[in-house]
CHARMM-style PDB file with segment names, atoms N, HN, CA, C and O in Angstrom:
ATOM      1  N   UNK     1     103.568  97.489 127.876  1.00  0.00      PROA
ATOM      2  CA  UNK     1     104.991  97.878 127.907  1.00  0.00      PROA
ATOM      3  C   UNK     1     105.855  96.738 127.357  1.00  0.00      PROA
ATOM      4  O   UNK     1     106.451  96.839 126.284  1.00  0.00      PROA
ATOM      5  N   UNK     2     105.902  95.566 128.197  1.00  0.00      PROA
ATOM      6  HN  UNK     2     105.418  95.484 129.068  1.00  0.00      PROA
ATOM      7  CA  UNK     2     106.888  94.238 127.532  1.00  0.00      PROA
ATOM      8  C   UNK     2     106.096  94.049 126.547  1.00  0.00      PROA
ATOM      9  O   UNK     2     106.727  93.432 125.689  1.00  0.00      PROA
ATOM     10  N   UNK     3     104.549  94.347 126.053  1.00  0.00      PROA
ATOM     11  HN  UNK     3     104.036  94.848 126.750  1.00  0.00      PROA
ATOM     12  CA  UNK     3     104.172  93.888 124.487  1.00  0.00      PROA
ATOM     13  C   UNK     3     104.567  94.598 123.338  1.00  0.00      PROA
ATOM     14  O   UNK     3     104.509  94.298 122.146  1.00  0.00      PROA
ATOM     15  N   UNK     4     105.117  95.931 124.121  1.00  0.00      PROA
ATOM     16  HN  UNK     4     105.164  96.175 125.089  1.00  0.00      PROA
ATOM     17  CA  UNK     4     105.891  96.705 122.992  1.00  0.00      PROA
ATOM     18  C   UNK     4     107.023  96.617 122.448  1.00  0.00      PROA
ATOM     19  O   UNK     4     107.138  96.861 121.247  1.00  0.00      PROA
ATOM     20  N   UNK     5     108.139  96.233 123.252  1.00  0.00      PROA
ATOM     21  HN  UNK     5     108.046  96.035 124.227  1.00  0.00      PROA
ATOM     22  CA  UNK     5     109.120  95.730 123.596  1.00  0.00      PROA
ATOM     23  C   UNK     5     109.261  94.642 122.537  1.00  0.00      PROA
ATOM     24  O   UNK     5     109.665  95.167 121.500  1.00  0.00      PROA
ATOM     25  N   UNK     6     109.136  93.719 122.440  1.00  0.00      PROA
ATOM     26  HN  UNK     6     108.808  93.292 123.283  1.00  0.00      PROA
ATOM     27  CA  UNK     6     108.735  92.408 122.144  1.00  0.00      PROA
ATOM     28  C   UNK     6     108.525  92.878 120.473  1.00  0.00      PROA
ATOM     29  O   UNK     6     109.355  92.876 119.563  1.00  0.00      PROA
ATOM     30  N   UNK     7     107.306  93.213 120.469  1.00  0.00      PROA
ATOM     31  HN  UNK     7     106.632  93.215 121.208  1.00  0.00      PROA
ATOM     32  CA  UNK     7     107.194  93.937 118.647  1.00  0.00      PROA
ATOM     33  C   UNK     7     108.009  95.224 118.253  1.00  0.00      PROA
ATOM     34  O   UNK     7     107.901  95.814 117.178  1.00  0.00      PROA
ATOM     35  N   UNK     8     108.676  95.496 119.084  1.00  0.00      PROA
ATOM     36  HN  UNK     8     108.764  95.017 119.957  1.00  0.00      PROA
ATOM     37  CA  UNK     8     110.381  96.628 118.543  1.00  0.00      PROA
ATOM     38  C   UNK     8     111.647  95.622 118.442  1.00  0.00      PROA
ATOM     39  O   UNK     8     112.622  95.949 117.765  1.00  0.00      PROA
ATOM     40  N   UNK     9     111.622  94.927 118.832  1.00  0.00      PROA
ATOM     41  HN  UNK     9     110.830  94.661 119.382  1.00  0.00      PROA
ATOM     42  CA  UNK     9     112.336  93.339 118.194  1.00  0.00      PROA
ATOM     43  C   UNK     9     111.851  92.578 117.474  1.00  0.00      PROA
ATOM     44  O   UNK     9     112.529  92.471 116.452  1.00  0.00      PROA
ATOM     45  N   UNK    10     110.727  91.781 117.479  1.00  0.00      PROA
ATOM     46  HN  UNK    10     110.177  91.868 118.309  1.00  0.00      PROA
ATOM     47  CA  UNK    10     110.479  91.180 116.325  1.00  0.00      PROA
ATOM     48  C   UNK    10     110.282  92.585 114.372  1.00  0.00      PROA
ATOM     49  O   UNK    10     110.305  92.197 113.203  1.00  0.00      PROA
ATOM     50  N   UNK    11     110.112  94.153 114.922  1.00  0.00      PROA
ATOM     51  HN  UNK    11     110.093  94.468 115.871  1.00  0.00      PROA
ATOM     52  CA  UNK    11     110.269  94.722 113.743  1.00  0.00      PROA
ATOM     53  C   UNK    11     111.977  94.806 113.335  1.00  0.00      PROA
ATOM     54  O   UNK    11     112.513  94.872 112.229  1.00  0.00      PROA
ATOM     55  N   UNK    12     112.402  94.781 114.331  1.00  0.00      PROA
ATOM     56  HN  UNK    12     111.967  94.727 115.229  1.00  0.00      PROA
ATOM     57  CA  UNK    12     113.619  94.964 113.959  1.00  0.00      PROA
ATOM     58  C   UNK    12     114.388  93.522 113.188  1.00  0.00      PROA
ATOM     59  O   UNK    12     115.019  93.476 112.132  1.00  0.00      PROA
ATOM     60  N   UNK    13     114.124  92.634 113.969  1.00  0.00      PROA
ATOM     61  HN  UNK    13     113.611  92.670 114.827  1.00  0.00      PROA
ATOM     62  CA  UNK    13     114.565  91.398 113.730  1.00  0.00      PROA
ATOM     63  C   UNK    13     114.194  90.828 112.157  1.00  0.00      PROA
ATOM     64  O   UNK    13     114.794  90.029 111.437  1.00  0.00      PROA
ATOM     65  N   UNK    14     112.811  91.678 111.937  1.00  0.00      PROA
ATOM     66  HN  UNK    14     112.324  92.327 112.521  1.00  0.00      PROA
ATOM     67  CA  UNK    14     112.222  91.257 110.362  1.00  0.00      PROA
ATOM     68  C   UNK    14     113.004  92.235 109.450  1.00  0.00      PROA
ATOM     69  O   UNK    14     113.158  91.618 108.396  1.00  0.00      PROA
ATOM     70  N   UNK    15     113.501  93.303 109.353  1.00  0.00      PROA
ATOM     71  HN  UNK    15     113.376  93.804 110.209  1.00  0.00      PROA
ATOM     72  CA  UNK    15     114.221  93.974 108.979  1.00  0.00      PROA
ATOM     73  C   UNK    15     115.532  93.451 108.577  1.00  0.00      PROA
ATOM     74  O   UNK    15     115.913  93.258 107.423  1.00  0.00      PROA
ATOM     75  N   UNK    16     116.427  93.164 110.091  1.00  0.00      PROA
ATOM     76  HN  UNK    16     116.117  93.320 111.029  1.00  0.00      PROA
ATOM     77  CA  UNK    16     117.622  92.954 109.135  1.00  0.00      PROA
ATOM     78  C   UNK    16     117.652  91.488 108.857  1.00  0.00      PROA
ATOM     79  O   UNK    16     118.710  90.873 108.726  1.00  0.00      PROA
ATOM     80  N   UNK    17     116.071  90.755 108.740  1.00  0.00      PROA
ATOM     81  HN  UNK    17     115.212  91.255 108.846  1.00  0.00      PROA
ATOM     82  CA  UNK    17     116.183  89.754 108.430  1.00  0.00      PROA
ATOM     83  C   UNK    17     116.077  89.870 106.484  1.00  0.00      PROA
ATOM     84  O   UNK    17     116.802  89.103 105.850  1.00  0.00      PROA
ATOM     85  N   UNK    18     115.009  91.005 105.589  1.00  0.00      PROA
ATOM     86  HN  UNK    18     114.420  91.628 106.105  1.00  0.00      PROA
ATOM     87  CA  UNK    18     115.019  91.325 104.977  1.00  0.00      PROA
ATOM     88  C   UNK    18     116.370  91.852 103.826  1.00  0.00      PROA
ATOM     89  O   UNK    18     116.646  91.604 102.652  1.00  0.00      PROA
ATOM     90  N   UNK    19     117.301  93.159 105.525  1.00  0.00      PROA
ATOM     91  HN  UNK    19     117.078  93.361 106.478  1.00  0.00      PROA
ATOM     92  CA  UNK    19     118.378  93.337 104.344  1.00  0.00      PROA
ATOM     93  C   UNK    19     118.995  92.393 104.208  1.00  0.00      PROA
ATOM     94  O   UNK    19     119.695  92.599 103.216  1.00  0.00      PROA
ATOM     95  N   UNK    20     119.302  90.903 104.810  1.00  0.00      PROA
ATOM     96  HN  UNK    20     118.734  90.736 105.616  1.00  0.00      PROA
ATOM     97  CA  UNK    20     120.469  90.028 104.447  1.00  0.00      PROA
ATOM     98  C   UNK    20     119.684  89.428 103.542  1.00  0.00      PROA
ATOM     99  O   UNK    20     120.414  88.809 102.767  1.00  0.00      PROA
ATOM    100  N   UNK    21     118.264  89.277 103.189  1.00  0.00      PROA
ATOM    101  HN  UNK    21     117.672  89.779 103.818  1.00  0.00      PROA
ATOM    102  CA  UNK    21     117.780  88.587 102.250  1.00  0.00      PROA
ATOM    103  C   UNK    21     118.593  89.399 100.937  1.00  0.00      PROA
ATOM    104  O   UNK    21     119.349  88.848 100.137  1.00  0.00      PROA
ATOM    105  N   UNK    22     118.159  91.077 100.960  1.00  0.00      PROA
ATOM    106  HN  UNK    22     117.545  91.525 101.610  1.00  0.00      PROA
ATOM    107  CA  UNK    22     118.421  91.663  99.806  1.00  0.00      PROA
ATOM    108  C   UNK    22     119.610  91.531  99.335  1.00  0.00      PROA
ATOM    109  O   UNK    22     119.818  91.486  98.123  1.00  0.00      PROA
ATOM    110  N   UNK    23     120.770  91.431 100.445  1.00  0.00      PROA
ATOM    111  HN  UNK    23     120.601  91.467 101.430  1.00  0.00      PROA
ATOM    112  CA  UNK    23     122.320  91.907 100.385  1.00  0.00      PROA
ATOM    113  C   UNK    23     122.699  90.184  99.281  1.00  0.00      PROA
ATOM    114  O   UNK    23     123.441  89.934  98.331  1.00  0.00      PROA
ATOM    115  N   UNK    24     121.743  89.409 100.080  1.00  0.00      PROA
ATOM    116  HN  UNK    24     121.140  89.611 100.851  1.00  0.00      PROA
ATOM    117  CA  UNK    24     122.537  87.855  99.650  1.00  0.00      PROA
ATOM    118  C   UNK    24     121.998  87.734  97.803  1.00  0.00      PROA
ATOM    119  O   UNK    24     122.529  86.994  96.975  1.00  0.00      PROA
ATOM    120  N   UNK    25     120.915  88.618  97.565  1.00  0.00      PROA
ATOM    121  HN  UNK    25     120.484  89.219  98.238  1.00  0.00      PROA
ATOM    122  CA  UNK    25     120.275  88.505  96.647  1.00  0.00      PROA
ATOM    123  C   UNK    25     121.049  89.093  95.243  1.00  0.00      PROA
ATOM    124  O   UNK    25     121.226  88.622  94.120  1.00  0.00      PROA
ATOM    125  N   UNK    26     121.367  90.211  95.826  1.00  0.00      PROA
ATOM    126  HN  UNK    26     121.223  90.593  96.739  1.00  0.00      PROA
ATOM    127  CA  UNK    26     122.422  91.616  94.924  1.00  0.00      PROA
ATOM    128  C   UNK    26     123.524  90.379  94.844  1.00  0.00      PROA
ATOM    129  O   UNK    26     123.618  89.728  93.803  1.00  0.00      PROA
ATOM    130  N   UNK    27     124.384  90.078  96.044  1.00  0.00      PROA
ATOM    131  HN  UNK    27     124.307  90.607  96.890  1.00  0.00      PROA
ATOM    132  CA  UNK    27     125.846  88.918  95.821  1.00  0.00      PROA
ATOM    133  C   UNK    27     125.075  87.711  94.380  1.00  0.00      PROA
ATOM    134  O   UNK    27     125.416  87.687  93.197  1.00  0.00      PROA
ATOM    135  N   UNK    28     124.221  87.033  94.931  1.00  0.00      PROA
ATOM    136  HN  UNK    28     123.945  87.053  95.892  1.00  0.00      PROA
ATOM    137  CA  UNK    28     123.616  85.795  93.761  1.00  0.00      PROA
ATOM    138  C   UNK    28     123.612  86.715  92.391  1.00  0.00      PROA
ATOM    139  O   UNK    28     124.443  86.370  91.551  1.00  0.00      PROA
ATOM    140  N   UNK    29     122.848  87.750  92.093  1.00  0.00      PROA
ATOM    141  HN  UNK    29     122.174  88.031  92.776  1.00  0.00      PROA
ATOM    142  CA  UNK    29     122.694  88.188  90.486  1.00  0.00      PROA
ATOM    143  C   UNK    29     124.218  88.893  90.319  1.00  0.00      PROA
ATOM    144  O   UNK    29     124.680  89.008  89.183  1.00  0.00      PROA
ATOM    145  N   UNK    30     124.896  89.307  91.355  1.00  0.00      PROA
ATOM    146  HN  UNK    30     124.521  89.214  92.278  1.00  0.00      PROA
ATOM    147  CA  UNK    30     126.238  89.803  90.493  1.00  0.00      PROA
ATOM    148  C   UNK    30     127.178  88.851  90.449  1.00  0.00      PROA
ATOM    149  O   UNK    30     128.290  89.146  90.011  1.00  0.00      PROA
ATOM    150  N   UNK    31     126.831  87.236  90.999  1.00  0.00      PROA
ATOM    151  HN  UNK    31     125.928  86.997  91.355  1.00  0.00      PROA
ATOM    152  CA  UNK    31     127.967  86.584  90.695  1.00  0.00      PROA
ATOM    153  C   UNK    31     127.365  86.029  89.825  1.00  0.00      PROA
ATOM    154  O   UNK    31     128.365  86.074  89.108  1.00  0.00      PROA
ATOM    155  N   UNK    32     126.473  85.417  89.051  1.00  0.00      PROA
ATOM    156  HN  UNK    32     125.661  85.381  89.633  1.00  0.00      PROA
ATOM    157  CA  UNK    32     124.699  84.974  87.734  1.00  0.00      PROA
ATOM    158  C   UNK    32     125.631  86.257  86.577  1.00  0.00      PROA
ATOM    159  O   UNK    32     126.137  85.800  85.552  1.00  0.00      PROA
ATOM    160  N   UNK    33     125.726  87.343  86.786  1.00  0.00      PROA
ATOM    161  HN  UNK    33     125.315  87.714  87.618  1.00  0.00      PROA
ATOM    162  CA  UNK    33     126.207  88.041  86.025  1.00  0.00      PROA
ATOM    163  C   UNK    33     127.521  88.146  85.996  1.00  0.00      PROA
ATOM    164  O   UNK    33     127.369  89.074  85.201  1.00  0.00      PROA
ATOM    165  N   UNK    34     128.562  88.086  86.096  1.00  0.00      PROA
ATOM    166  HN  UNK    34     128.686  87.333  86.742  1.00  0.00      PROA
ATOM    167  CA  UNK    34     129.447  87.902  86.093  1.00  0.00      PROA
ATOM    168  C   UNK    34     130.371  86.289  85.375  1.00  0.00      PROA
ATOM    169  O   UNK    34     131.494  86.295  84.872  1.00  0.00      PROA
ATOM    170  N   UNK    35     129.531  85.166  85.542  1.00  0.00      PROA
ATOM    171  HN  UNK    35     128.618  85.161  85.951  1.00  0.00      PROA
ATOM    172  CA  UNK    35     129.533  84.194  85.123  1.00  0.00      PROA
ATOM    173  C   UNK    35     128.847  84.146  83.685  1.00  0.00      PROA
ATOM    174  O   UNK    35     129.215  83.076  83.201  1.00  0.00      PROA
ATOM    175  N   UNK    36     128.074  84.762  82.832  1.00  0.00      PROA
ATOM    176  HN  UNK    36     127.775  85.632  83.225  1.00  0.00      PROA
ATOM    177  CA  UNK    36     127.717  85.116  81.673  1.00  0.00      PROA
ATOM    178  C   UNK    36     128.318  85.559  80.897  1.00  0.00      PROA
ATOM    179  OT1 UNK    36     127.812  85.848  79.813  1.00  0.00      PROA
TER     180      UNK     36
END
């Protein structure tokens, strides 16, 4: 039960650790593009 718990947070936690990777990634190439 708490071992489930535990890995429904760490999936979650890898997630929106992912979209801020993507979100910060999209901001870097449209300001890379924009500066060109």
């Amino acid at each position: 039960m708490i071992a489930g718990v535990f890995l429904w947070i760490e999936t979650a936690f890898n997630k929106s650790i992912r979209n801020i990777n993507n979100l910060m990634l999209k901001k870097f190439k449209a300001q890379a593009f924009f500066q060109n």
